[in-house]
C-alpha positions in Angstrom: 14.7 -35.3 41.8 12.2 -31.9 41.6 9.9 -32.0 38.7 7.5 -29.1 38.1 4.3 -28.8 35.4 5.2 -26.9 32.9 4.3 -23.2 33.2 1.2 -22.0 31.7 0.7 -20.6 28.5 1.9 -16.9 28.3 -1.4 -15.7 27.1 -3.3 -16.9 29.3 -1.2 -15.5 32.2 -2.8 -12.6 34.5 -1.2 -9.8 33.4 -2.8 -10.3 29.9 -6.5 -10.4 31.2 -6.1 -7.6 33.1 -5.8 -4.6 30.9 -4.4 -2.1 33.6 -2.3 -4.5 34.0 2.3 -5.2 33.4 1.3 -6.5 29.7 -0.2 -3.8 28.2 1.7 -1.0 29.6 5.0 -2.5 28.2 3.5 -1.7 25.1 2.7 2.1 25.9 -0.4 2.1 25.8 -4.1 -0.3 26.6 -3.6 -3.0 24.3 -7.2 -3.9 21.9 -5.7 -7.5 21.6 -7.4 -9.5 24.2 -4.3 -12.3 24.2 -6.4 -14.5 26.2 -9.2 -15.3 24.3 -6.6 -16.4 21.4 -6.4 -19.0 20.1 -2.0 -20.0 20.5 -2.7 -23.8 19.6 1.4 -24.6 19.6 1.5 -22.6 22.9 -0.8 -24.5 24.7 0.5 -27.7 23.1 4.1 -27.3 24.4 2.7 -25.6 28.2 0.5 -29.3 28.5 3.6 -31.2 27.4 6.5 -30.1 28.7 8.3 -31.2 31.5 10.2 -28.4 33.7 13.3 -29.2 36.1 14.4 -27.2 38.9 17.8 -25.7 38.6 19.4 -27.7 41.1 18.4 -30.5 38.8 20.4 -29.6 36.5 23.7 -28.7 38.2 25.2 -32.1 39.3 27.4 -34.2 38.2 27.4 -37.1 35.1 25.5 -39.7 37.5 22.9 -37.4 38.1 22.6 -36.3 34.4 22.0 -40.1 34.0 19.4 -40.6 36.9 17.1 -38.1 35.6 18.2 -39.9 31.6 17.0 -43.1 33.0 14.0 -41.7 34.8 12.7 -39.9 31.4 13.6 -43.4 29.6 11.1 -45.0 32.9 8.1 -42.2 32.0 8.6 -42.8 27.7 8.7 -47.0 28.1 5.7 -46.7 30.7 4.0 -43.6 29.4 0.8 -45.7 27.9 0.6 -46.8 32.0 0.9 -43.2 33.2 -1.7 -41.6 30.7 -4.5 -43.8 33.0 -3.5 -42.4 35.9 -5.6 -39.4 37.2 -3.6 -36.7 38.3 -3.2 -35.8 42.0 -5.2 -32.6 43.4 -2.9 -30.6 44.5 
């Protein structure tokens, strides 16, 4: 199974610190808003806390559908265990 993080929180993606940037132009014109500096506290909440599948993931058949079921029922009764554990570096 191919689990990503989640992705990161659209305001704090590149093309809104860059003001020459895709963001801003879509607007017609240099935004004043600087979306990165703030303050989306749901946002960030649901990019640190969400888990993201791959596609292929989620194309199979009812036995897969229940391997990644029983995997996420694994993480919930475990997830106490796997809050301790530090994150790889990547």
């Amino acid at each position: 199974m191919s689990l990503t993080t989640a992705y990161p929180p659209l305001h704090r993606l590149e093309m809104f610190k860059d003001r020459s940037s895709l963001g801003p132009r879509l607007r017609g014109k240099v935004s004043k808003i600087k979306y990165n500096k703030q303050k989306f506290p749901v946002t960030d909440h649901l990019a640190a806390n969400t888990l993201w599948f791959n596609t292929s993931v989620l194309m199979g058949n009812q036995a897969d559908a229940n391997s990644v079921l029983e995997a996420l029922t694994k993480v919930a009764k475990y997830a106490a265990e796997v809050a301790k554990v530090d994150a790889p570096e990547w």
